[in-house]
TIMI-2910 file (N, C-alpha, C, CB; in pm, 1 decimal, decimal comma, always signed):
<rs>
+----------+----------+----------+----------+----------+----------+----------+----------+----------+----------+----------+----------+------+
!      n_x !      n_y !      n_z !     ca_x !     ca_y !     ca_z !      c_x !      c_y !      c_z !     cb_x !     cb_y !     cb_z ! resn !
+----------+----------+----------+----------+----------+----------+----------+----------+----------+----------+----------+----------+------+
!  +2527,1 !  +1142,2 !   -741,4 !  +2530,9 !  +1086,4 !   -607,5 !  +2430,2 !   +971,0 !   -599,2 !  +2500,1 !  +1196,0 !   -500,6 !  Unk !
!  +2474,0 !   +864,7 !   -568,4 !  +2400,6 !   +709,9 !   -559,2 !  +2321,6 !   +721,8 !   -407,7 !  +2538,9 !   +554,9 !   -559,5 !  Unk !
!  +2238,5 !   +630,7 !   -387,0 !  +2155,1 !   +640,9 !   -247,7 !  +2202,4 !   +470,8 !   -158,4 !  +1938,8 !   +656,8 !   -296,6 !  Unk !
!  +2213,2 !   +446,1 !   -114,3 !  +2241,8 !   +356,5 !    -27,4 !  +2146,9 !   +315,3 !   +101,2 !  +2355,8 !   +397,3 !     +8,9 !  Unk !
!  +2100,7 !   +258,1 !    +98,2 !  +1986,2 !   +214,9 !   +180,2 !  +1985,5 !   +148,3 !   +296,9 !  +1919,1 !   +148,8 !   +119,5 !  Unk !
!  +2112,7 !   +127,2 !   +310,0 !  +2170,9 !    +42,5 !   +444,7 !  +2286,3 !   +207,3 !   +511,6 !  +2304,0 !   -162,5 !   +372,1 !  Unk !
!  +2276,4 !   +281,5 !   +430,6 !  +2315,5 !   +445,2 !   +520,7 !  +2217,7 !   +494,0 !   +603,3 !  +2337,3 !   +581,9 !   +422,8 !  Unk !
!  +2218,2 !   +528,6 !   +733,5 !  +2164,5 !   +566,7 !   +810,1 !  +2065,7 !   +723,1 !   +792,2 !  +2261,0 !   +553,4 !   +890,3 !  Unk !
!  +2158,3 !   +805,5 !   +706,5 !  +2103,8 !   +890,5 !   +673,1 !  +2040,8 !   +916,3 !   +550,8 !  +2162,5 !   +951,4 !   +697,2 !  Unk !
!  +2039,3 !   +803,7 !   +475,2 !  +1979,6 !   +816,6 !   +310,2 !  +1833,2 !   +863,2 !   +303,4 !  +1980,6 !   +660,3 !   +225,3 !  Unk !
!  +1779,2 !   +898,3 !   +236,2 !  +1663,2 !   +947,1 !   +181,9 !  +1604,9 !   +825,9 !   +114,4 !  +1686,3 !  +1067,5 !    +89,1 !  Unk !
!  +1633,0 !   +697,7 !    +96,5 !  +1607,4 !   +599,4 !    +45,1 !  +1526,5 !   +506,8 !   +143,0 !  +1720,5 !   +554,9 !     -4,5 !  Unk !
!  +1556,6 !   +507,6 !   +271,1 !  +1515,7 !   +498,3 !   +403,1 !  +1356,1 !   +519,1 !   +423,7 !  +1595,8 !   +599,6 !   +480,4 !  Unk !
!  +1369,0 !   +672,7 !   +403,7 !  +1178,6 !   +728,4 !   +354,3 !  +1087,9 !   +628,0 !   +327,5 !  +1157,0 !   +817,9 !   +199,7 !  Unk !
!  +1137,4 !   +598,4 !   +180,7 !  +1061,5 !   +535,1 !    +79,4 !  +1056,0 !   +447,4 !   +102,2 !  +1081,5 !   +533,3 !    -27,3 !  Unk !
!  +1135,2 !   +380,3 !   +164,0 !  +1062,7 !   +240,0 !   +195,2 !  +1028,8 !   +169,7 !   +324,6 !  +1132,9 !   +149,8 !   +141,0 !  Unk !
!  +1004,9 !   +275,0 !   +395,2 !   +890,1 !   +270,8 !   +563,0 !   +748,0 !   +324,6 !   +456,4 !   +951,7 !   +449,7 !   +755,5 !  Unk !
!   +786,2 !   +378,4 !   +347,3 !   +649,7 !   +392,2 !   +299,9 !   +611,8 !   +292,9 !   +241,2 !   +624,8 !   +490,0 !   +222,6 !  Unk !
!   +685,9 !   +241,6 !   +186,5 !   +639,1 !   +123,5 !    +69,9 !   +602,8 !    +10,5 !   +190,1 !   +791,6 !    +60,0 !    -67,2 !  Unk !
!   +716,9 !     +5,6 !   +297,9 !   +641,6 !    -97,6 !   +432,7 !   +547,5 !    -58,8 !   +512,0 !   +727,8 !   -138,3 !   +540,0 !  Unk !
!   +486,5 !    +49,9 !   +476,6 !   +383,5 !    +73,0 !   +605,3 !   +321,4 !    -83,3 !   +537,1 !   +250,7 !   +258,3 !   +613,1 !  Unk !
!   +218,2 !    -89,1 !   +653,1 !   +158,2 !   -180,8 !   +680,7 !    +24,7 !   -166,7 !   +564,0 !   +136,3 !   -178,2 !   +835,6 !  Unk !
!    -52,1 !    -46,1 !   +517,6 !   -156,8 !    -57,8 !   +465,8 !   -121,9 !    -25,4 !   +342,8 !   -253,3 !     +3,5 !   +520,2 !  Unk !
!     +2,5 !    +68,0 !   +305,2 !     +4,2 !   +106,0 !   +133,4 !    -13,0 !    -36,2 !    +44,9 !   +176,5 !   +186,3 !    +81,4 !  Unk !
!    +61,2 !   -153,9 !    +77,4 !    +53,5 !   -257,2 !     +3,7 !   -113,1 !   -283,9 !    -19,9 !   +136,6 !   -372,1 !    +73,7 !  Unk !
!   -160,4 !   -278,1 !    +27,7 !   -329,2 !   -324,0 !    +57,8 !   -379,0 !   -194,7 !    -38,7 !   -401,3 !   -316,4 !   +267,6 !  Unk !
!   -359,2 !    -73,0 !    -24,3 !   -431,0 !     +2,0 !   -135,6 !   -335,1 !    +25,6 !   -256,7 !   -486,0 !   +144,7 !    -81,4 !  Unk !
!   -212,8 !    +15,3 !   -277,1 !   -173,5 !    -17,0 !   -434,5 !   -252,2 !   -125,9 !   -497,6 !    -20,6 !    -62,9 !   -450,0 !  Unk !
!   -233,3 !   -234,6 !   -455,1 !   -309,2 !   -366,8 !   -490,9 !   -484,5 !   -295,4 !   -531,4 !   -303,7 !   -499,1 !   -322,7 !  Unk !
!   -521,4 !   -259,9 !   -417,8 !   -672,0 !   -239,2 !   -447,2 !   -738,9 !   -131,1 !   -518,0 !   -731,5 !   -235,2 !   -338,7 !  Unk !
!   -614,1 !    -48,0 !   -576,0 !   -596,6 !    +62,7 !   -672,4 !   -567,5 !     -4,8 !   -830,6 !   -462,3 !   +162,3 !   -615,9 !  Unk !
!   -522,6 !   -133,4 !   -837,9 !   -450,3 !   -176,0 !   -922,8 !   -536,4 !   -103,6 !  -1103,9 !   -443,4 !   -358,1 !   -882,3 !  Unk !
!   -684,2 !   -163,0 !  -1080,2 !   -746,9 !   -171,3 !  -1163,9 !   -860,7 !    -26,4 !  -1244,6 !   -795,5 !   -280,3 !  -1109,5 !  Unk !
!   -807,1 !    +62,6 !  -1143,7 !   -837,2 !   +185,2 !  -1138,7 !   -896,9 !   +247,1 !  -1021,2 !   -904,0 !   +202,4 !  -1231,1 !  Unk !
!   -933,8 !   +406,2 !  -1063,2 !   -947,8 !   +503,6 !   -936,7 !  -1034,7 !   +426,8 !   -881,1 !   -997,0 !   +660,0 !   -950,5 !  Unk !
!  -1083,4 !   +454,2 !   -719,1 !  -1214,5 !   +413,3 !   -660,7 !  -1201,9 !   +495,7 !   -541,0 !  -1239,1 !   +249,8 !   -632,3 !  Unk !
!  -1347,3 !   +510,0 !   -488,2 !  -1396,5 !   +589,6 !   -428,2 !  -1373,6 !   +516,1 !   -246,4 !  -1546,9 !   +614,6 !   -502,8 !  Unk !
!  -1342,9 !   +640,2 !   -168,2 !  -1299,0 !   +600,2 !    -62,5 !  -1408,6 !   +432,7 !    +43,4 !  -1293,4 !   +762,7 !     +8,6 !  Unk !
!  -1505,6 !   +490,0 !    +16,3 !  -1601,8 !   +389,3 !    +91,9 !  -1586,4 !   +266,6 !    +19,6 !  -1761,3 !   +432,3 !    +96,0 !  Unk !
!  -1572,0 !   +249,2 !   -133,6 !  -1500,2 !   +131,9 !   -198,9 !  -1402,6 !    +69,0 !   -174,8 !  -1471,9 !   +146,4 !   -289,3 !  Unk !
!  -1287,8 !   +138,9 !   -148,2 !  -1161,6 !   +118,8 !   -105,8 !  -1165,7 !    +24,7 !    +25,9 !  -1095,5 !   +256,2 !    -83,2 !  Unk !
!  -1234,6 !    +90,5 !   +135,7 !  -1218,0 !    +82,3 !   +238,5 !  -1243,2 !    -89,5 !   +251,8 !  -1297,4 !   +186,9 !   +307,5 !  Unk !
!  -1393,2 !   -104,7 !   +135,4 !  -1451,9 !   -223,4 !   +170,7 !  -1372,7 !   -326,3 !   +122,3 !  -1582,9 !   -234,8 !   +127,0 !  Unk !
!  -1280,2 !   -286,5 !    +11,9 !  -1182,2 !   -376,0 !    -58,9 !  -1085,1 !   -462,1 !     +6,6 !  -1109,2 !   -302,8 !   -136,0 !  Unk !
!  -1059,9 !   -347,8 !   +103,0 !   -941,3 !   -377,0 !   +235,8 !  -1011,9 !   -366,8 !   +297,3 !   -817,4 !   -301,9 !   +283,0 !  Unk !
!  -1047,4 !   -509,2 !   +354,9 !  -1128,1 !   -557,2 !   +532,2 !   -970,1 !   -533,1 !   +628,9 !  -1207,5 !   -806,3 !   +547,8 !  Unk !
!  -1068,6 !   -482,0 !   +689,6 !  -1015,0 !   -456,3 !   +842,1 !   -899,7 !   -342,7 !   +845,1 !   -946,4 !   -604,6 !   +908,9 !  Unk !
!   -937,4 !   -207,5 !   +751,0 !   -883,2 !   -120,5 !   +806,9 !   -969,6 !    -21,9 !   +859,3 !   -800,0 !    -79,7 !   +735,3 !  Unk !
!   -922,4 !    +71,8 !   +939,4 !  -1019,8 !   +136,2 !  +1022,5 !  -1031,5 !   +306,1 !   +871,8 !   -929,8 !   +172,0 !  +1243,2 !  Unk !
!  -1141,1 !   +342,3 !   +908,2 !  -1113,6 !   +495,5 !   +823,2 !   -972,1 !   +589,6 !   +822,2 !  -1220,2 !   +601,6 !   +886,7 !  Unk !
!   -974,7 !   +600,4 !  +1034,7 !   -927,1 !   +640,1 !  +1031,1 !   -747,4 !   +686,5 !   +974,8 !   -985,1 !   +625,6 !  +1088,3 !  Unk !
!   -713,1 !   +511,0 !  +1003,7 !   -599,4 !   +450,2 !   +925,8 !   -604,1 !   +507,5 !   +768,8 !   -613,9 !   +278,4 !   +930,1 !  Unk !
!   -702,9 !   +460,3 !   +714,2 !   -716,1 !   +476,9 !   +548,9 !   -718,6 !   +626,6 !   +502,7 !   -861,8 !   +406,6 !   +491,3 !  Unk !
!   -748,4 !   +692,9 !   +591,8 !   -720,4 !   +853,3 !   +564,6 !   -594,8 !   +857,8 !   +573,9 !   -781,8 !   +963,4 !   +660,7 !  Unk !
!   -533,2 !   +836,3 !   +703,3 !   -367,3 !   +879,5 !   +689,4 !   -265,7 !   +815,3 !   +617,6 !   -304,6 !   +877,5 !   +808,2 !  Unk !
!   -279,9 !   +682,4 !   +538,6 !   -236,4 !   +616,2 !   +467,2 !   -267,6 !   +671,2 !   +309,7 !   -278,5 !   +496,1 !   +510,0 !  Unk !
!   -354,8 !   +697,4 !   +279,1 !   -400,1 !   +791,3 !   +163,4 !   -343,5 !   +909,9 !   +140,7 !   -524,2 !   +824,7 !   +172,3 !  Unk !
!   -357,8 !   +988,6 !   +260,6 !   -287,6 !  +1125,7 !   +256,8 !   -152,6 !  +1113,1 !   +268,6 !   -330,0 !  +1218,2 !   +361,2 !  Unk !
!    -73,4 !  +1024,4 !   +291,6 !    +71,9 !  +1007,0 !   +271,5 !   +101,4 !   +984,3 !   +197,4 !   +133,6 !   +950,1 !   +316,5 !  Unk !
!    +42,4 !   +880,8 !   +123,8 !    +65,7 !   +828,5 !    -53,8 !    +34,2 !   +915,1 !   -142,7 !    -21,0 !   +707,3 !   -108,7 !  Unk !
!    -36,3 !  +1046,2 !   -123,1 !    -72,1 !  +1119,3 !   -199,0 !    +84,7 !  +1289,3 !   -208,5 !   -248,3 !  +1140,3 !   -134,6 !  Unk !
!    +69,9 !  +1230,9 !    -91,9 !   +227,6 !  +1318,3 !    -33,6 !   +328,4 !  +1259,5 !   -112,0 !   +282,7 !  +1293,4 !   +147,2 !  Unk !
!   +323,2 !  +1157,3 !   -121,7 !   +484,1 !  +1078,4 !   -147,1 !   +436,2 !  +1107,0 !   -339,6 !   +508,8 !   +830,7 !    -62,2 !  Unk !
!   +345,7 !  +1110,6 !   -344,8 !   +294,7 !  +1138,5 !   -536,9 !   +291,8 !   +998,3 !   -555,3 !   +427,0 !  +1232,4 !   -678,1 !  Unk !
!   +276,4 !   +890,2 !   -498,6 !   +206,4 !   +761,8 !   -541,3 !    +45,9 !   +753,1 !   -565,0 !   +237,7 !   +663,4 !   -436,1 !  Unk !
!    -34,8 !   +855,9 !   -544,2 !   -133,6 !   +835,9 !   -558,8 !   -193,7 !  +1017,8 !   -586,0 !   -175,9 !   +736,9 !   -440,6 !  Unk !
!   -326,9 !  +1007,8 !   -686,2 !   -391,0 !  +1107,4 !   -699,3 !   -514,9 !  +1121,8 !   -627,4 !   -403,3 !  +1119,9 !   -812,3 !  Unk !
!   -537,8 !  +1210,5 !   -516,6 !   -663,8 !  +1218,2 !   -509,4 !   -728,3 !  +1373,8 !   -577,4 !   -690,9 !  +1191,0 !   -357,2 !  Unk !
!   -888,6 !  +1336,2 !   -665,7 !   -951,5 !  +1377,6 !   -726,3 !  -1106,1 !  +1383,3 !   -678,6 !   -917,1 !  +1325,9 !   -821,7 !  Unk !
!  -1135,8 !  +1539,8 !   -643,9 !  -1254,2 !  +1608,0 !   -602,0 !  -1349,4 !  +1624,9 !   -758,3 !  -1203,7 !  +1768,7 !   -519,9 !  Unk !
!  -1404,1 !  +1549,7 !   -771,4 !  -1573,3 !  +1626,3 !   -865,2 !  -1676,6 !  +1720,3 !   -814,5 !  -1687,6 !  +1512,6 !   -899,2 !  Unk !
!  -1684,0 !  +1829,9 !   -860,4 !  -1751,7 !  +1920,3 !   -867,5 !  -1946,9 !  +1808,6 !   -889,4 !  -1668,4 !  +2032,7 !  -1006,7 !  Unk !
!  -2013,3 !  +1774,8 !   -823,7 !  -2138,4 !  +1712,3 !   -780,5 !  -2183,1 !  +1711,8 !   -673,5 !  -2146,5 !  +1610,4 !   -798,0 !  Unk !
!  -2298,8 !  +1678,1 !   -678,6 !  -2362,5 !  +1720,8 !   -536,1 !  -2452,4 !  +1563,1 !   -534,8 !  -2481,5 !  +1904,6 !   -536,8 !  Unk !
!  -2430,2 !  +1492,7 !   -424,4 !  -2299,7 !  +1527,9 !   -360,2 !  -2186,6 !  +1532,0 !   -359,6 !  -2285,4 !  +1503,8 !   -304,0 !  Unk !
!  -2091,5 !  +1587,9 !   -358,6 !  -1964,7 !  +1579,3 !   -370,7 !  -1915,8 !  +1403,1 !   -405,2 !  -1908,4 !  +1647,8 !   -231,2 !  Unk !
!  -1838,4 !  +1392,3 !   -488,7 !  -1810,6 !  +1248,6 !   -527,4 !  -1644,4 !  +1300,2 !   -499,7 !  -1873,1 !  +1180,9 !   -711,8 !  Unk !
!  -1562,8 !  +1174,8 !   -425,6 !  -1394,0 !  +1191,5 !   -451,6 !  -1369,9 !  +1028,7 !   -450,8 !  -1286,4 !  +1293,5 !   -304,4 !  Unk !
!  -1229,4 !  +1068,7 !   -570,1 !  -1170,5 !   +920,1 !   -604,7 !  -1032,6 !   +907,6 !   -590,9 !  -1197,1 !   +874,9 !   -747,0 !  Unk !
!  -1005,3 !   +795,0 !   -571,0 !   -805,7 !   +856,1 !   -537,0 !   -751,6 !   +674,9 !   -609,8 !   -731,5 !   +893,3 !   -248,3 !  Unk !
!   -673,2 !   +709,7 !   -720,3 !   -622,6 !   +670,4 !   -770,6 !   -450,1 !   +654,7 !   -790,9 !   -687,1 !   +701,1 !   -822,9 !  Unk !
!   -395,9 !   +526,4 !   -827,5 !   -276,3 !   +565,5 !   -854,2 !   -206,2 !   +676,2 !   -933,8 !   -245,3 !   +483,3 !   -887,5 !  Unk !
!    -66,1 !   +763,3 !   -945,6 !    -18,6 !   +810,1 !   -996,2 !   +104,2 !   +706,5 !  -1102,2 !     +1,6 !   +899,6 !   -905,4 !  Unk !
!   +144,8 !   +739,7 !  -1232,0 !   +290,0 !   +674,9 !  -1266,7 !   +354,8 !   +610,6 !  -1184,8 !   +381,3 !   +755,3 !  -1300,8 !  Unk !
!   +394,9 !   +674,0 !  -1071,6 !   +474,0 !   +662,4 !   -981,1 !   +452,8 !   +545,6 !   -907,8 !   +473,8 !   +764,0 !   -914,0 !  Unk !
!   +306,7 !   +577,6 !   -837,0 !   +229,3 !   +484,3 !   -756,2 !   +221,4 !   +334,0 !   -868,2 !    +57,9 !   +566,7 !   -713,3 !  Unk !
!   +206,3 !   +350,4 !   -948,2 !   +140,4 !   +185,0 !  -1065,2 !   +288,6 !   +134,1 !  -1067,4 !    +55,6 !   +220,5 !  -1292,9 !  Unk !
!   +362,7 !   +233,8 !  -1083,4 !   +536,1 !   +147,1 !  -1079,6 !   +570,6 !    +49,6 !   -954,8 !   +676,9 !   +276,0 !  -1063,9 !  Unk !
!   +451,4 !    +80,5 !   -850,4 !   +505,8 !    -68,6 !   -726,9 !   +414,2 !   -170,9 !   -744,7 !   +497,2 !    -37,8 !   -535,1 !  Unk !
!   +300,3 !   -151,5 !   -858,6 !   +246,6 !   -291,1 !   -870,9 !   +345,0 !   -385,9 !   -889,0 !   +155,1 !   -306,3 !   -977,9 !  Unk !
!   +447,5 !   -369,5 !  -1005,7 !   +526,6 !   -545,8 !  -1009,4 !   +598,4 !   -582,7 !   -895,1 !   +651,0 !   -571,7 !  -1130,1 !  Unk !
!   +670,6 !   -478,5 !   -832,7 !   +727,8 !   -529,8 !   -731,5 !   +614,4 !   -574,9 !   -609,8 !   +831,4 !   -427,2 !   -691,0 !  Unk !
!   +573,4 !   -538,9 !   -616,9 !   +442,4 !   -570,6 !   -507,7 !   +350,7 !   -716,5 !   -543,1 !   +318,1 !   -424,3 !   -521,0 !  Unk !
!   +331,6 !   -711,5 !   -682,8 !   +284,0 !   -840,5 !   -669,6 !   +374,1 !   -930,1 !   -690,4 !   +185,8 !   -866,6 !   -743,4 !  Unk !
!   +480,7 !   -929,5 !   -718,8 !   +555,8 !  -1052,4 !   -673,4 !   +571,0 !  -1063,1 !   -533,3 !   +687,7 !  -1059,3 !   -729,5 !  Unk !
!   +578,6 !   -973,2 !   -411,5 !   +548,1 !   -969,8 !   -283,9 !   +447,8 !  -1058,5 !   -243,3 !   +518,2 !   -852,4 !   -251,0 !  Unk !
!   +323,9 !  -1030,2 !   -296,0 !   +234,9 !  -1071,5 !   -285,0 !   +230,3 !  -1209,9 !   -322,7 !   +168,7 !  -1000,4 !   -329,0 !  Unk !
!   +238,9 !  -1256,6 !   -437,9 !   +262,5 !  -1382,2 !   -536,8 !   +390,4 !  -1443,9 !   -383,9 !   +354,3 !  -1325,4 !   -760,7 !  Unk !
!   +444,1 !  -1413,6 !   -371,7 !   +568,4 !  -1478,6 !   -304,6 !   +455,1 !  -1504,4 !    -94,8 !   +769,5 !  -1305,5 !   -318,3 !  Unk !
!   +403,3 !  -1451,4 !    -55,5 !   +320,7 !  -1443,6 !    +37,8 !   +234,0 !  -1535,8 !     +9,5 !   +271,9 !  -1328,5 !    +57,9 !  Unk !
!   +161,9 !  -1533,8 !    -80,8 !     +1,1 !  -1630,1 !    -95,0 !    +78,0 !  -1724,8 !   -126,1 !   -141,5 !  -1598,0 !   -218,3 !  Unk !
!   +190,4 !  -1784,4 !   -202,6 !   +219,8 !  -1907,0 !   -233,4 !   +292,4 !  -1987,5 !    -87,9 !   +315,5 !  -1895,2 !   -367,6 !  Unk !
!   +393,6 !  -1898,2 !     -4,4 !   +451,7 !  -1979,7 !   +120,6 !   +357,6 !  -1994,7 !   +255,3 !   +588,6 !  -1903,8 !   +168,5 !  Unk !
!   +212,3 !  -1913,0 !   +232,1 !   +120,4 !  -1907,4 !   +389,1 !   +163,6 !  -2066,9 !   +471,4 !   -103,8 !  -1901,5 !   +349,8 !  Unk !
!   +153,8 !  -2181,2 !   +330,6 !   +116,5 !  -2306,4 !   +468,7 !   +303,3 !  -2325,6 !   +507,9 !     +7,4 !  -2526,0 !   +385,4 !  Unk !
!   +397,4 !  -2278,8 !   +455,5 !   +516,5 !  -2288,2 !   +498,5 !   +561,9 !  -2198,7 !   +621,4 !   +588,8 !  -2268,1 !   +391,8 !  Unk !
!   +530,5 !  -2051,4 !   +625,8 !   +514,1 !  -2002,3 !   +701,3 !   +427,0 !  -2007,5 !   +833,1 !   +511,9 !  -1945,8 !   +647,6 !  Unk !
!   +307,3 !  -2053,3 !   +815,4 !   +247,3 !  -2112,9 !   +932,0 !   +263,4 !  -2238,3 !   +998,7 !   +142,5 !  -2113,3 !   +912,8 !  Unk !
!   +329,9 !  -2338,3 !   +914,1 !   +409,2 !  -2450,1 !   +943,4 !   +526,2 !  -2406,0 !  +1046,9 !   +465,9 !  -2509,6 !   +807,5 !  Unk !
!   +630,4 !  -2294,9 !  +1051,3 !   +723,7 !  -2268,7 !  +1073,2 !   +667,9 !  -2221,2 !  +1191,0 !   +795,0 !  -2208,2 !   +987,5 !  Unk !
!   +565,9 !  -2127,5 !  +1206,0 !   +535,7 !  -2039,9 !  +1338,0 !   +475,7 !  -2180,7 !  +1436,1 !   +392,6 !  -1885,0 !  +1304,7 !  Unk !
!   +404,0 !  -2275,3 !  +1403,7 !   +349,0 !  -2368,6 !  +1519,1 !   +469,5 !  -2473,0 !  +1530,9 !   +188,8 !  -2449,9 !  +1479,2 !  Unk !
!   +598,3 !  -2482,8 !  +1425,8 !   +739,4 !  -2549,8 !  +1529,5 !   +768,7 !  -2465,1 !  +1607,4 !   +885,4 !  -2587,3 !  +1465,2 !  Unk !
!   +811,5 !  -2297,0 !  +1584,3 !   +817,9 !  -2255,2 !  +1696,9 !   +732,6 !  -2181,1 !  +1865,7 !   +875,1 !  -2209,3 !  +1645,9 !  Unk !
!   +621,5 !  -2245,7 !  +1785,8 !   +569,1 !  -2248,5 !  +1954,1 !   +544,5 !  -2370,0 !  +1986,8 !   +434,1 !  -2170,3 !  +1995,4 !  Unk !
!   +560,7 !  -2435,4 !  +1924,7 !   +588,3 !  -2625,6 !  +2060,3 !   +733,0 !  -2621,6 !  +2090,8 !   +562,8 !  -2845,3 !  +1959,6 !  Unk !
!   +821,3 !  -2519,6 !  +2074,4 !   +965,0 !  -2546,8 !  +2050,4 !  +1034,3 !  -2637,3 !  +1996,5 !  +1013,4 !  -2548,6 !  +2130,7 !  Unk !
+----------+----------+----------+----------+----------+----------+----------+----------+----------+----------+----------+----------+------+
</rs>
């Protein structure tokens, strides 16, 4: 059975309100190069709130794009890293990305024709 993504009821649907949330792109990317520790993370990606970065974490960790890992230290140290799964949206993602940083002055060109109309 094939998945279809323009079906209303597909399971394919899921995956990619996840892959579009708004912050997973920002921590695949900032996962790229290995695990890191949440207060790292956070600082990597300006301007997300904790609270955001917890529930964005704990979903990706749900979906098995990402591992998070407790060390036994005092103080407690935790790191949350990509999974297989999770490193498989780097290419598609950075061509996302690559395709974004290269059109900004086209795209912002486009948004100030349409507000002078």
């Amino acid at each position: 059975m094939g998945y279809n993504v323009m079906s209303a009821t597909c399971p394919s649907r899921v995956v990619l309100h996840r892959i579009g949330a708004r912050w997973t792109v920002f921590v695949v990317n900032a996962l790229e190069d290995g695990p890191l520790r949440f207060t790292v993370l956070a600082e990597k990606i300006q301007g997300v709130t904790p609270k955001v970065l917890t529930e964005t974490l704990r979903a990706m960790e749900e979906d098995g794009l990402l591992a998070r890992v407790e060390y036994a230290e005092q103080p407690p140290r935790v790191e949350y890293g990509l999974t297989g799964l999770g490193r498989s949206l780097l290419v598609p993602l950075r061509a996302v990305r690559e395709w974004a940083e290269t059109h900004v002055p086209e795209i912002l060109e486009a948004r100030e024709r349409a507000r002078r109309g």
